[in-house]
Backbone as a ProteinNet text record, in pm:
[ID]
protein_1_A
[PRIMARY]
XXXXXXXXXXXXXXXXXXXXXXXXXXXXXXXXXXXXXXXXXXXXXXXXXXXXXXXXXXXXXXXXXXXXXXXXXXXXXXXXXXXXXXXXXXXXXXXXXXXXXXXXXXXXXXXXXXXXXXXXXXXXXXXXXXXXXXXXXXXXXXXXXXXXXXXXXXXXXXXXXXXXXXXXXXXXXXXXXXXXXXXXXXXXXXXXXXXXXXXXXXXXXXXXXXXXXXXXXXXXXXXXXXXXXXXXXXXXXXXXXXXXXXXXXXXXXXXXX
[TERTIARY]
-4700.9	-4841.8	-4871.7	-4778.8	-4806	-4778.7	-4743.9	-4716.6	-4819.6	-4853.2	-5013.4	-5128.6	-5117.4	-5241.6	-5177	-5060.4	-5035.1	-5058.4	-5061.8	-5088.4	-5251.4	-5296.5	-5435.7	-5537.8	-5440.3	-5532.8	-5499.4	-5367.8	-5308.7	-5454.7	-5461.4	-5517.1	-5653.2	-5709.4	-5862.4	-5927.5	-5824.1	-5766.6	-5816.3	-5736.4	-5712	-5839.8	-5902.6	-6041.1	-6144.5	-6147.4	-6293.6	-6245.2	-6167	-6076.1	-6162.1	-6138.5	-6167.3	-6294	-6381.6	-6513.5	-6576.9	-6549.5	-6599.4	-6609.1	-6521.8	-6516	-6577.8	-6631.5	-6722	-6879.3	-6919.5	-6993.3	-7048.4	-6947.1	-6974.3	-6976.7	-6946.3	-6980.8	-7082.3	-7121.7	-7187.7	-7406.4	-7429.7	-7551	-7704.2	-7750.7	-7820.4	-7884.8	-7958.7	-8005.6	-8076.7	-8184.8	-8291.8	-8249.4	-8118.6	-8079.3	-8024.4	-7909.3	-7801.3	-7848.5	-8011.1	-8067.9	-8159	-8229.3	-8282.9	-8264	-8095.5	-8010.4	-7917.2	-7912.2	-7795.6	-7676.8	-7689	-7509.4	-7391.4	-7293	-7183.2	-7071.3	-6978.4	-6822.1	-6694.6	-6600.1	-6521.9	-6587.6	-6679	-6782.9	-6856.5	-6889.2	-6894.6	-7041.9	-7150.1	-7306.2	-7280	-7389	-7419.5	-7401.9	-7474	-7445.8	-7333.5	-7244	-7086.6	-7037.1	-7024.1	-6941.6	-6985.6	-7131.5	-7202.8	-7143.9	-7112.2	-7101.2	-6971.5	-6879.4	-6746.8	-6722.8	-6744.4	-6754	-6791.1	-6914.5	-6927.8	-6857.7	-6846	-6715.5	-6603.7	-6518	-6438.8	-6379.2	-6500.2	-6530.8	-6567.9	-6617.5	-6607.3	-6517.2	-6461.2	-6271.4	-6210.3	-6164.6	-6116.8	-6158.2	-6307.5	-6323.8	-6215.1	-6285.4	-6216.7	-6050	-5990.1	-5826.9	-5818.1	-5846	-5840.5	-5859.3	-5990.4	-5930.7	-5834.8	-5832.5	-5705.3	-5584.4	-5570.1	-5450.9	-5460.7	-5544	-5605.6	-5559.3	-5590.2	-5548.3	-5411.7	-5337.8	-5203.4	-5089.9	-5134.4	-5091.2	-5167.4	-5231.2	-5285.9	-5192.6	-5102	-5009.3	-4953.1	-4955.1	-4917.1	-5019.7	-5158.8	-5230.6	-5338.2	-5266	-5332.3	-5253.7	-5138.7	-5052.8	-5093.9	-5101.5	-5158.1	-5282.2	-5392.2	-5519.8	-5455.3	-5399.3	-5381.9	-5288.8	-5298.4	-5210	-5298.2	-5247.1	-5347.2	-5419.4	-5301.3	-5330.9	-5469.7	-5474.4	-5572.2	-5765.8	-5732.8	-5849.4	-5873.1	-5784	-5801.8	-5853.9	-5790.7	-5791.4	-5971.2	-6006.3	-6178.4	-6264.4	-6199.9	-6269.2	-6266.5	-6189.2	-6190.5	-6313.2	-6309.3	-6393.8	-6545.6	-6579.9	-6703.3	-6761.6	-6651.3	-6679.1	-6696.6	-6641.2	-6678.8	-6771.2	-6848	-6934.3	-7090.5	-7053.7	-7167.1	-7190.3	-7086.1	-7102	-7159.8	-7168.1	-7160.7	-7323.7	-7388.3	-7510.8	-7583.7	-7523.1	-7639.3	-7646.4	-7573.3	-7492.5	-7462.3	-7362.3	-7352.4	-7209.1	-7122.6	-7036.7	-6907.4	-6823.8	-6770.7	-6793.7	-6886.1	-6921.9	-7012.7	-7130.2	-7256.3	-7160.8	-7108.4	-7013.5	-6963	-6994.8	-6886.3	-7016	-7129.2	-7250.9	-7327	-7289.1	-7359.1	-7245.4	-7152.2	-7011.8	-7107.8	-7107.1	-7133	-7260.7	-7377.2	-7488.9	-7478.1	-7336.5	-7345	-7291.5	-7198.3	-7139.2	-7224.1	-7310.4	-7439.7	-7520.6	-7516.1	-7650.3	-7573.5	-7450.1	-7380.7	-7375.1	-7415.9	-7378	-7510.3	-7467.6	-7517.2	-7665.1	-7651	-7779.8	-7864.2	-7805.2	-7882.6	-7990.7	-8016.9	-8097.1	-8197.3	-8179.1	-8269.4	-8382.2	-8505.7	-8644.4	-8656.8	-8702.5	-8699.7	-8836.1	-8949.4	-9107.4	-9157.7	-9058.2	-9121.7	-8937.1	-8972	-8821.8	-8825.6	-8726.8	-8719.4	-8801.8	-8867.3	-8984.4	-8929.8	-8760.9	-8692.9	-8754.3	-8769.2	-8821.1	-8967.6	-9079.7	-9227.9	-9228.3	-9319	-9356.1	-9413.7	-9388	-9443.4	-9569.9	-9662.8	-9806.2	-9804.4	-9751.7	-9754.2	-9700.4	-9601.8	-9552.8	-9650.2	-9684	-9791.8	-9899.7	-9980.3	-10084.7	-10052.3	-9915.9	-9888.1	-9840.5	-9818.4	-9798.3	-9936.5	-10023.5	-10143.4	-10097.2	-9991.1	-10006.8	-10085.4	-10163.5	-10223	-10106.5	-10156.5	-10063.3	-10062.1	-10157.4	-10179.9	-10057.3	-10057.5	-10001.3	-9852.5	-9855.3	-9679.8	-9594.9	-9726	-9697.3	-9670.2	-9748.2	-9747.6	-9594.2	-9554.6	-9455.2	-9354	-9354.8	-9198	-9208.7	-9289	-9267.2	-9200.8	-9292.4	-9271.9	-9025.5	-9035.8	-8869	-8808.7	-8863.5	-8815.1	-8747	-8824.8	-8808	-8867.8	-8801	-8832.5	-8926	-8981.9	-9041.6	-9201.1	-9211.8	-9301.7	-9423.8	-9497.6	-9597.1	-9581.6	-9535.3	-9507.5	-9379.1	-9267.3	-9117.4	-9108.3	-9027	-8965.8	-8924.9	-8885.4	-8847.8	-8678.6	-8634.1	-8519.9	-8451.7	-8577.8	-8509.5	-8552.3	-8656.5	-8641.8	-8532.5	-8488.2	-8370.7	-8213.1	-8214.2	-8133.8	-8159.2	-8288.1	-8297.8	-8279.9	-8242.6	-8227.5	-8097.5	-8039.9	-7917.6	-7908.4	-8033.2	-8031.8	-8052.9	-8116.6	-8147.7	-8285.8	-8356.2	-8508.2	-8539.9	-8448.9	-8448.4	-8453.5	-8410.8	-8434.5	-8581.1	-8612.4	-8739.8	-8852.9	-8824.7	-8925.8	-8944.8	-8807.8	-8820	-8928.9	-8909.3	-8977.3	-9155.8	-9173.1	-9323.1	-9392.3	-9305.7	-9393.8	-9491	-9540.2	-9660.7	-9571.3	-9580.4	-9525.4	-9594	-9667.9	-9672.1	-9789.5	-9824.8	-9939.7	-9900.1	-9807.1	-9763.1	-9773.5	-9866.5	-9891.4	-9745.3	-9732.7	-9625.1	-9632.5	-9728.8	-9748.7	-9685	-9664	-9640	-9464.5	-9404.5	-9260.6	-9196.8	-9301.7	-9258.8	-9204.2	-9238	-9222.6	-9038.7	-8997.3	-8853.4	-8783.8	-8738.1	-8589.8	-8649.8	-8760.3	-8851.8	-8776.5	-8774.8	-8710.1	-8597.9	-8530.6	-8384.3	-8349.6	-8444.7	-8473.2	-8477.8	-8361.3	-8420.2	-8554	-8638.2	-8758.8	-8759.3	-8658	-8663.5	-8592.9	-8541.4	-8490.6	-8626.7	-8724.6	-8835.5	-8946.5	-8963.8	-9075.1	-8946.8	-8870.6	-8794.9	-8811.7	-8814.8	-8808.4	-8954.8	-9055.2	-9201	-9256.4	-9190.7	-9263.6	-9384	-9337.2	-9395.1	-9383	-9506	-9435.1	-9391.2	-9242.7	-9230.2	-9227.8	-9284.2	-9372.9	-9483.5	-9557	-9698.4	-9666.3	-9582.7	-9566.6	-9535.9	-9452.9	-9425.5	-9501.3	-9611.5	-9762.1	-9822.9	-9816.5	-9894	-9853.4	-9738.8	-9671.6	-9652.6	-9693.2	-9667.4	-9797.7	-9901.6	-10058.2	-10122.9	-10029.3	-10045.4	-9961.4	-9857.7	-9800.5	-9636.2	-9606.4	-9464.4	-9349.9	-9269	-9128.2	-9017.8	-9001.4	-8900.1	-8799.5	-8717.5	-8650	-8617.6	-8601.3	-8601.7	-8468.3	-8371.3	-8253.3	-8253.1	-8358.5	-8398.9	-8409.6	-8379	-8450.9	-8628.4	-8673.2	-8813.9	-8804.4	-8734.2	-8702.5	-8708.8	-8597.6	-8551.7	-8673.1	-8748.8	-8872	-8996.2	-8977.2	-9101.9	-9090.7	-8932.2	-8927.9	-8924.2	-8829.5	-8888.9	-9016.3	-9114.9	-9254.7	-9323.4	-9278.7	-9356	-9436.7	-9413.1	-9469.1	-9376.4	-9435	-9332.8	-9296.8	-9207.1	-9236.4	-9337.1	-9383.6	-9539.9	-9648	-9632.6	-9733	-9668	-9569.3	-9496.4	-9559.2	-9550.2	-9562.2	-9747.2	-9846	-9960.9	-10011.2	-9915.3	-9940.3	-9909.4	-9817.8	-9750.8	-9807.9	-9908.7	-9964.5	-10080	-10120.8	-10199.5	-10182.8	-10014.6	-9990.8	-10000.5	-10007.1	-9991.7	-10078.8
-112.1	-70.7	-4.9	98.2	149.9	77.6	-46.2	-139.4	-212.6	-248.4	-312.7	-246.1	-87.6	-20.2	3.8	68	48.1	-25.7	-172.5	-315.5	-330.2	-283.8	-337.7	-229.7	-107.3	18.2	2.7	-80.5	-125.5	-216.8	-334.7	-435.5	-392.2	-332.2	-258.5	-173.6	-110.3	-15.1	-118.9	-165.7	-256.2	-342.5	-420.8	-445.9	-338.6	-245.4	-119	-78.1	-16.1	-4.3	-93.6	-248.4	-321.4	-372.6	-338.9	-421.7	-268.7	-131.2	-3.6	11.8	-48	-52.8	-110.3	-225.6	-338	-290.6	-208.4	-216.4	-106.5	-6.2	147	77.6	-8	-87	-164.8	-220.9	-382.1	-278	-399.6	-396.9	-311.9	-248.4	-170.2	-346.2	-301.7	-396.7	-499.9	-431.6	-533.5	-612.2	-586.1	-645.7	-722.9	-734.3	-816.9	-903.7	-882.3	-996.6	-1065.8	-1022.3	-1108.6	-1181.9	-1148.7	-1252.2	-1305.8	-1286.2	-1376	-1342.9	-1225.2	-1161.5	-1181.8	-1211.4	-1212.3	-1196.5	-1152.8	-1086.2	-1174.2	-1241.8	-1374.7	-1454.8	-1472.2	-1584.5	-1520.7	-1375.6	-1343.4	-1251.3	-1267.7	-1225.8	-1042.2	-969.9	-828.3	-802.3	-900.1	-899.8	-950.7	-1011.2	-1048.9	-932.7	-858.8	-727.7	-631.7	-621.4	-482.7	-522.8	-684.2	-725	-666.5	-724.5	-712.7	-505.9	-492.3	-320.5	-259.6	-320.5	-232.2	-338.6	-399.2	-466.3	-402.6	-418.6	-355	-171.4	-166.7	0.9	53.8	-98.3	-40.3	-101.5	-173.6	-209.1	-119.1	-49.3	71.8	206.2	208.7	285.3	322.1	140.8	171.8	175	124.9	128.8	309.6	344.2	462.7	620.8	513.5	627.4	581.4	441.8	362.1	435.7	477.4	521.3	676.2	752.1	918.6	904.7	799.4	815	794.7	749.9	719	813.9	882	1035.8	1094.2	1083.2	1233.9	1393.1	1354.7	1447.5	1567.7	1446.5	1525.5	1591.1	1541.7	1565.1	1704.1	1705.3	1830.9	1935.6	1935.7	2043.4	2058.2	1954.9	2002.9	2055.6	2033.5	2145.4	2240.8	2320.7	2442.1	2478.9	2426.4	2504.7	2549.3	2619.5	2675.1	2587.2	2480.4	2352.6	2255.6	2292	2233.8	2305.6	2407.9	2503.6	2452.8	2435.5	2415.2	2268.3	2201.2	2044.3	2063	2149.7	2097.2	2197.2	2332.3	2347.2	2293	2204	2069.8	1963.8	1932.8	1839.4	1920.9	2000.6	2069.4	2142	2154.3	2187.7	2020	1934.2	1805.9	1737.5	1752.3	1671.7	1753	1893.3	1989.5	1953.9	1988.1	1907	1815.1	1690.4	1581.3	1567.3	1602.1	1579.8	1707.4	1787.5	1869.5	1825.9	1797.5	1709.6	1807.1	1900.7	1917.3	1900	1926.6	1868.8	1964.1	1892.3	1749.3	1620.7	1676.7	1537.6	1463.7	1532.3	1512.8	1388.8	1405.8	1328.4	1167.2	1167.9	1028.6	959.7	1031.7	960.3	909.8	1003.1	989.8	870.6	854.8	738.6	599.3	625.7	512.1	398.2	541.9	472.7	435.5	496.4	418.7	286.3	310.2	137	1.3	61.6	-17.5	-54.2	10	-3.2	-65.3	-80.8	-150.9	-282.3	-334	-484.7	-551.4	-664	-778.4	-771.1	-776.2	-822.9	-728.3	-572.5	-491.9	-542.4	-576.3	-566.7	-667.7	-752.9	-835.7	-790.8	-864.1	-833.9	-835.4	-729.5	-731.1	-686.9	-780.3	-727.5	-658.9	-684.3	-615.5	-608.3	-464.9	-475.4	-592	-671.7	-760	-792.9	-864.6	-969	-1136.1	-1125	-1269	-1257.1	-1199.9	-1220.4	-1244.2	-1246.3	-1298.3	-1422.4	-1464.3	-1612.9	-1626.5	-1771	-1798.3	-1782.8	-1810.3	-1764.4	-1607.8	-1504.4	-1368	-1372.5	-1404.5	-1336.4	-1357.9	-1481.5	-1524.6	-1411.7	-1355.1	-1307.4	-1144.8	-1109.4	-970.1	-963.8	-1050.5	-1011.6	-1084.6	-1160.6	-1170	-1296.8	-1346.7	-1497.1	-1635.4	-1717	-1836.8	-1910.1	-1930.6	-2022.9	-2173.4	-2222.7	-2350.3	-2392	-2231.7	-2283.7	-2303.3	-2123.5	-2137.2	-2264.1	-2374.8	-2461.7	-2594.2	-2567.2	-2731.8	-2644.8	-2530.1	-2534.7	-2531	-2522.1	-2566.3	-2745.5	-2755.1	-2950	-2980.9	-2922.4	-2952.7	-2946.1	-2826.5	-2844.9	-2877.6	-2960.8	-3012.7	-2952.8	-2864.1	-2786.4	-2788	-2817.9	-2841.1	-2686.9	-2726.6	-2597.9	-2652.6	-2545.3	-2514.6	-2396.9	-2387.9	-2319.3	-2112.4	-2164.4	-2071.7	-2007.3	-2094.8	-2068.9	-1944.7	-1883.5	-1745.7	-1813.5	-1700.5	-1762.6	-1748.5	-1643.6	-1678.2	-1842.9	-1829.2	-1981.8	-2117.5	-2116.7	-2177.5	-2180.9	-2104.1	-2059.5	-2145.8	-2125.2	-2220.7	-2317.1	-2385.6	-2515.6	-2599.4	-2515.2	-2571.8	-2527.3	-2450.2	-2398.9	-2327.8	-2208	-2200.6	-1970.9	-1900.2	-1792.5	-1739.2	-1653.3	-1579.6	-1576.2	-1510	-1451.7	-1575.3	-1675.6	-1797.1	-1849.5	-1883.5	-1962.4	-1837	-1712.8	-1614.1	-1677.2	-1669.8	-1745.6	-1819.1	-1915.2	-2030.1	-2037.6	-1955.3	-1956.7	-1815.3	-1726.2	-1590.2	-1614.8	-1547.5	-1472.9	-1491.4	-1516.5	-1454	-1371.7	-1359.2	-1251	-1146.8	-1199.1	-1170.1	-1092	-1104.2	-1001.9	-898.5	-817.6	-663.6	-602	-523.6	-426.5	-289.9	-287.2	-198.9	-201.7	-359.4	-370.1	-429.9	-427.1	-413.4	-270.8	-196.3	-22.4	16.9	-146	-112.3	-69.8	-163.9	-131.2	-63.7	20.7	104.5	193.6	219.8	342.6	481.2	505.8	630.7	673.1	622	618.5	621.4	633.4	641	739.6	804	937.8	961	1026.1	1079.9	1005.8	1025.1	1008.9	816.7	787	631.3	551.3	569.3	585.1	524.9	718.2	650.1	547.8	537.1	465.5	347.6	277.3	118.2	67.3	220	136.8	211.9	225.3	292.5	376.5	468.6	580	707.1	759	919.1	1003.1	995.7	1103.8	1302.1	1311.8	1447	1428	1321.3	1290.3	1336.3	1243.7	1252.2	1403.2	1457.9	1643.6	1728.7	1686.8	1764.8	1750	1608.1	1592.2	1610	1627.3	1667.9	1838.2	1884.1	2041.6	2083.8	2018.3	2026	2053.3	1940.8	1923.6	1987.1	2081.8	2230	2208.4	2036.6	1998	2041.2	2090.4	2104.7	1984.1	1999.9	1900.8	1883.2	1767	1819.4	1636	1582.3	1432	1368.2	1483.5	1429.3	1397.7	1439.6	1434.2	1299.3	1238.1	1123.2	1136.1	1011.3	1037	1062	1041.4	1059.5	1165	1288.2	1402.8	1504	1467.4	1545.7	1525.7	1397.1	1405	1504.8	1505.7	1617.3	1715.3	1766	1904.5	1933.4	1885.9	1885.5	1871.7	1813.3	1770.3	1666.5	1575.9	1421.8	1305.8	1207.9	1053.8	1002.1	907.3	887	799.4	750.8	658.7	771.4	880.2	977	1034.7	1015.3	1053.3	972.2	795	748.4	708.9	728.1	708.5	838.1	953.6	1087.2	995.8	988.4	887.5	797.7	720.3	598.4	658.7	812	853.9	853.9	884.9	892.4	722.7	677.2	519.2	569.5
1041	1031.8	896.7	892.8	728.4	602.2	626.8	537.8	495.7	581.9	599.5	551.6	561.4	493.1	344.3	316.8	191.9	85.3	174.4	50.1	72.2	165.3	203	64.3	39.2	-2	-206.1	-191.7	-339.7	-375.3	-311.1	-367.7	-411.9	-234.7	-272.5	-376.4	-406.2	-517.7	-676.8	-697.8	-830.9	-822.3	-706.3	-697	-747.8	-681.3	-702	-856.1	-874.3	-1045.3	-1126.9	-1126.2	-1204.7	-1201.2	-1095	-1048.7	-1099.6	-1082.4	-1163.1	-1270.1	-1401.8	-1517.3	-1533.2	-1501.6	-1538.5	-1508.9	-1435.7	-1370	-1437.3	-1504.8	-1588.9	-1756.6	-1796.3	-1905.7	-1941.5	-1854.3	-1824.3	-1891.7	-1961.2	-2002	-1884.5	-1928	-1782.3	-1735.8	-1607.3	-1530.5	-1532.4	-1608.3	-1671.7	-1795	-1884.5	-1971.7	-1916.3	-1809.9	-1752.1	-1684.3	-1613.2	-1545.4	-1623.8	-1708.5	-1816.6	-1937.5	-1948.5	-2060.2	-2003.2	-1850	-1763.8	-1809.5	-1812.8	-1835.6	-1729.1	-1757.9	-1751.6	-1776.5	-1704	-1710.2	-1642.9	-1745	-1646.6	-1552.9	-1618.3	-1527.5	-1395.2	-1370.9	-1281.2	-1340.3	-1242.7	-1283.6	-1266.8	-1301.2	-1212.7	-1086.8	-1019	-889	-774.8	-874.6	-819.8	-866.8	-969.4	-1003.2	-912.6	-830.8	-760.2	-599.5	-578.7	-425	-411.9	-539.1	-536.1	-513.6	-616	-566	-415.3	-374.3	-254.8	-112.2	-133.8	-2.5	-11.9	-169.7	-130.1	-117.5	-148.8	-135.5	12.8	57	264.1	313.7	240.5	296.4	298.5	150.4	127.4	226.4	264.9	355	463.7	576	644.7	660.9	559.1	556.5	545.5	474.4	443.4	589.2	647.8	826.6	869	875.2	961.1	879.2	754.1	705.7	762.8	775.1	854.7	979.2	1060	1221.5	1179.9	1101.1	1157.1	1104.1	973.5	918.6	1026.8	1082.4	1087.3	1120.2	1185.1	1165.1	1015.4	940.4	818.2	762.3	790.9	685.1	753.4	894.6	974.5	911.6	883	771.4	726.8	591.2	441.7	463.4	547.5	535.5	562.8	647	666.5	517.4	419.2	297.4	161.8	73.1	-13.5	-66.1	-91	-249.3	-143.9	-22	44.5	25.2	-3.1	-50.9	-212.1	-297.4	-412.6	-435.4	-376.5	-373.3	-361.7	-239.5	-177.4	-286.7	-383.2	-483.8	-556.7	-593.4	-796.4	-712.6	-593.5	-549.6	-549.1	-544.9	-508.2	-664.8	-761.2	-903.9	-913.5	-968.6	-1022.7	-934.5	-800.1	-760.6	-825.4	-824.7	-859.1	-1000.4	-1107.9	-1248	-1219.1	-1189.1	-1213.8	-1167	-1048.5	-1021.2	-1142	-1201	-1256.9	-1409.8	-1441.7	-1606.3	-1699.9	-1660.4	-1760.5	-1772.8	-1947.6	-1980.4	-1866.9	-1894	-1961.1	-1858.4	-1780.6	-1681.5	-1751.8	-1855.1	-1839.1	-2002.8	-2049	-2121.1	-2118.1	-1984.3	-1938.7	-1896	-1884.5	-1893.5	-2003.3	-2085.8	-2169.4	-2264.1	-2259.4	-2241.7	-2263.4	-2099.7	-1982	-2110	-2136.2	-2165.8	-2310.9	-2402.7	-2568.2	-2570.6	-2450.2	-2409.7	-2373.7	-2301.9	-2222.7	-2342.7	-2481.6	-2537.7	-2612.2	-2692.2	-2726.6	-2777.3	-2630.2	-2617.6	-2729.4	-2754.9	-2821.6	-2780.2	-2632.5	-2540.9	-2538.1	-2551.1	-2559.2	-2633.1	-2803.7	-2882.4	-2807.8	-2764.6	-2689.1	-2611.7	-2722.3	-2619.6	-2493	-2418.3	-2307.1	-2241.3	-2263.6	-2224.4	-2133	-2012.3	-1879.4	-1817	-1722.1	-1690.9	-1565.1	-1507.2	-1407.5	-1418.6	-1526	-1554.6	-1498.5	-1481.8	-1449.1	-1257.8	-1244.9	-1069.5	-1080.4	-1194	-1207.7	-1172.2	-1116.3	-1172.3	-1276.1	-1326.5	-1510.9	-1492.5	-1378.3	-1390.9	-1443.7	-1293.7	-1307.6	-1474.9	-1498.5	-1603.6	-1710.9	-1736.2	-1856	-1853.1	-1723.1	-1718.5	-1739.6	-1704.6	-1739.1	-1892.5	-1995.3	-2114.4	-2198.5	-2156.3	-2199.2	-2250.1	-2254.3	-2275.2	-2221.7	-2303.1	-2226.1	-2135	-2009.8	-1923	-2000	-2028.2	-2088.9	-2217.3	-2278.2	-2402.3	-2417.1	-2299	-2222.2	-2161.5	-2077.9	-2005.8	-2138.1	-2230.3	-2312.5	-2456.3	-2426.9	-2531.9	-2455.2	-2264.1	-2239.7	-2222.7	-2188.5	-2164.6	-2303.5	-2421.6	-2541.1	-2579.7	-2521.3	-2520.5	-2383.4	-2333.7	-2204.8	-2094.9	-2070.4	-1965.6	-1823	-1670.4	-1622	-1527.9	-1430	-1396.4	-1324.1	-1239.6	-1176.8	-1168.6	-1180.4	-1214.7	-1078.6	-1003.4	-884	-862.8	-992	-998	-1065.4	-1035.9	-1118.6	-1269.9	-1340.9	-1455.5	-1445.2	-1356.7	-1331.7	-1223.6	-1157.2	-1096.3	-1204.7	-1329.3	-1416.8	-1506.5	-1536.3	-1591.7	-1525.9	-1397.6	-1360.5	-1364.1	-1323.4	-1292.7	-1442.8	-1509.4	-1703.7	-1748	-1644.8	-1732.6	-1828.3	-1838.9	-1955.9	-1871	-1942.6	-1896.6	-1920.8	-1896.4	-1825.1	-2016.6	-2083.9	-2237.3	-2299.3	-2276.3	-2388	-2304.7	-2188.1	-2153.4	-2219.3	-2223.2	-2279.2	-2433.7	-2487.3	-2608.7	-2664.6	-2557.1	-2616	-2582.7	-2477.2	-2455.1	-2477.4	-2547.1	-2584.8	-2755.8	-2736.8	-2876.6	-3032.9	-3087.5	-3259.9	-3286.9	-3373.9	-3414.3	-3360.4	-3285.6	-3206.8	-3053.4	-3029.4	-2920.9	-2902.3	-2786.4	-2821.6	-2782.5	-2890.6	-2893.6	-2750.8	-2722.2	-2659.7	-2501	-2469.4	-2333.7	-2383.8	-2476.1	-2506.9	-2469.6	-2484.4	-2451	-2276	-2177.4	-2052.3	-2012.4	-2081.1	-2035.3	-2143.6	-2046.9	-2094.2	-2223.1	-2232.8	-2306.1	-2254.2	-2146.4	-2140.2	-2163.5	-2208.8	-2226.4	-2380	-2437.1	-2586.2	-2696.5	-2736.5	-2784.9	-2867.7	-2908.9	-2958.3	-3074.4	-3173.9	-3284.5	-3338.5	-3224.1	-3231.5	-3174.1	-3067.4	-3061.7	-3161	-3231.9	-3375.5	-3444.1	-3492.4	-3567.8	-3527.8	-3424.5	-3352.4	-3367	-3341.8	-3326.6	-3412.6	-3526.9	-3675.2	-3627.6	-3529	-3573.6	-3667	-3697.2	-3815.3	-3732.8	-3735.7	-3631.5	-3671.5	-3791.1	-3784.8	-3747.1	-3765.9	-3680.7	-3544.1	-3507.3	-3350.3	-3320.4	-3384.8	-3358.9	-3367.7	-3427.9	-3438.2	-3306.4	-3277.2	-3179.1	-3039.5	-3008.8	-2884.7	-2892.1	-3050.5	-3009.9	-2999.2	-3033.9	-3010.4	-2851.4	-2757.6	-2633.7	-2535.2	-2650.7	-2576.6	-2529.1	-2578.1	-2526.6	-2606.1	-2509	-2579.5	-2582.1	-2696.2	-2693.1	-2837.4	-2814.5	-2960.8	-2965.6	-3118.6	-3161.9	-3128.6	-3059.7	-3028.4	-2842.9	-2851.1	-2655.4	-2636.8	-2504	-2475.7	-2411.2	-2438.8	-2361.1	-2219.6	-2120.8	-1985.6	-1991	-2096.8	-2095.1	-2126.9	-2222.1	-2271.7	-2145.9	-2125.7	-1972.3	-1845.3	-1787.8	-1710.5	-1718.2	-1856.7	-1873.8	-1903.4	-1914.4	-1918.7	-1798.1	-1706.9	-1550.1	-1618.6	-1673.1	-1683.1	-1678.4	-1704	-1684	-1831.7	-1870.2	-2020.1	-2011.4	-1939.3	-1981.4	-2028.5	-2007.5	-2034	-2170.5	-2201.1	-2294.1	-2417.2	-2406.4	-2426	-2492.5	-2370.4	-2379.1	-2524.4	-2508.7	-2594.1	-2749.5	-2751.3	-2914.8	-2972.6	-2871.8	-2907.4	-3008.3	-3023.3	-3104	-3226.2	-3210.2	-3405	-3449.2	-3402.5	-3474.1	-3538.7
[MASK]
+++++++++++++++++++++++++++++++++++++++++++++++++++++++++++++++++++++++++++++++++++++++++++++++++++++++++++++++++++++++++++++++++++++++++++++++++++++++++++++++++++++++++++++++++++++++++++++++++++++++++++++++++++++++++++++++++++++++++++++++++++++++++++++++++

């Protein structure tokens, strides 16, 4: 019996291990589903399935391994290293939800890795814009449907007017970020609705830098309207300590243009 949970808790083990790394690396969400990311041939959502199966495998092996110690392990609570053991767990879960270091560290890790990637730099207009339909989507970035429709025929693209652009995307083999490609704006694209994804996550000053703002303009004008904040903050970070959202963050900045 203990043989059986041993190998059952090895394998599960080296699964969650390796499907966690990937998963604490891997491009944030809206990047990984809108450039069709992948890891050994395996999507976001094969690395997130793979994690939480075998994380309720591991579960349950893990009572099944409790009922069958349980003997031993009714000892070890009654011992000191059992008090200590449940304070390192109650210091690092408390770190870890409030952020600060050296937890707040492995987050802040997590997110230079994520921004990293290749794909990161990739336009990304609306977050999970790959679940729109090419109608919705055309009409939420102000693109003509007509023109969207005669420049994919134009590269032979198959598709339906009611299809996602992620199920266009398959039905071409291709991904959500290249069919955007080919039927978005040049130079005529409002910048303004590029600001939807992953804006908060942006420090202040990388921010004006990406969408040429002055960012002493912008510091005038956020200390005008009474906000604290500092250019190494992210916009997420400056919105809550303020009691606003970064779209409000955001709508404030659009002044210094």
């Amino acid at each position: 019996m203990r043989k059986w949970i041993d190998l059952f808790l090895f394998y599960a083990t080296v699964i969650i291990v390796v499907s966690g790394v990937v998963l604490y690396i891997m491009p944030h969400g809206r990047v990984a589903y809108f450039t069709g990311w992948r890891f050994l041939g395996i999507d976001k959502d094969g690395w997130t399935n793979l994690h939480v199966i075998f994380g309720i495998l591991m579960v349950i092996v893990a009572v099944w391994h409790i009922i069958v110690n349980f003997k031993p392990l009714k000892h070890y609570l009654t011992k000191k290293e059992s008090i200590y053991a449940a304070l390192i767990t109650i210091i690092i879960s408390a770190g870890t939800v409030a952020g600060v270091q050296p937890f707040k560290s492995v987050s802040d890790l997590e997110e230079y890795i994520k921004n990293s990637w290749e794909v990161s730099k990739t336009e990304i207009p609306i977050a999970h814009g790959e679940l729109l339909t090419l109608k919705k989507f055309c009409l939420e970035l102000d693109i003509p449907l007509n023109e969207a429709i005669k420049k994919l025929k134009e590269k032979g693209i198959q598709f339906k007017q009611d299809e996602t652009l992620k199920e266009i995307a398959a039905k071409n083999n291709t991904t959500p970020d290249k069919i955007y490609e080919i039927i978005k704006k040049n130079s005529s694209q409002n910048s303004t609705l590029i600001l939807k994804s992953g804006v908060g996550r942006m420090k202040l000053e990388e921010f004006c830098k990406k969408n040429n703002y002055d960012l002493d303009r912008v510091s005038k004008i956020l200390k005008a309207k009474g906000i604290n904040f500092s250019k190494n903050q992210t916009l997420k970070d400056i919105a809550t300590a303020n009691n606003l959202t970064p779209a409000d963050i955001v709508n404030i900045l659009q002044k210094a243009r």
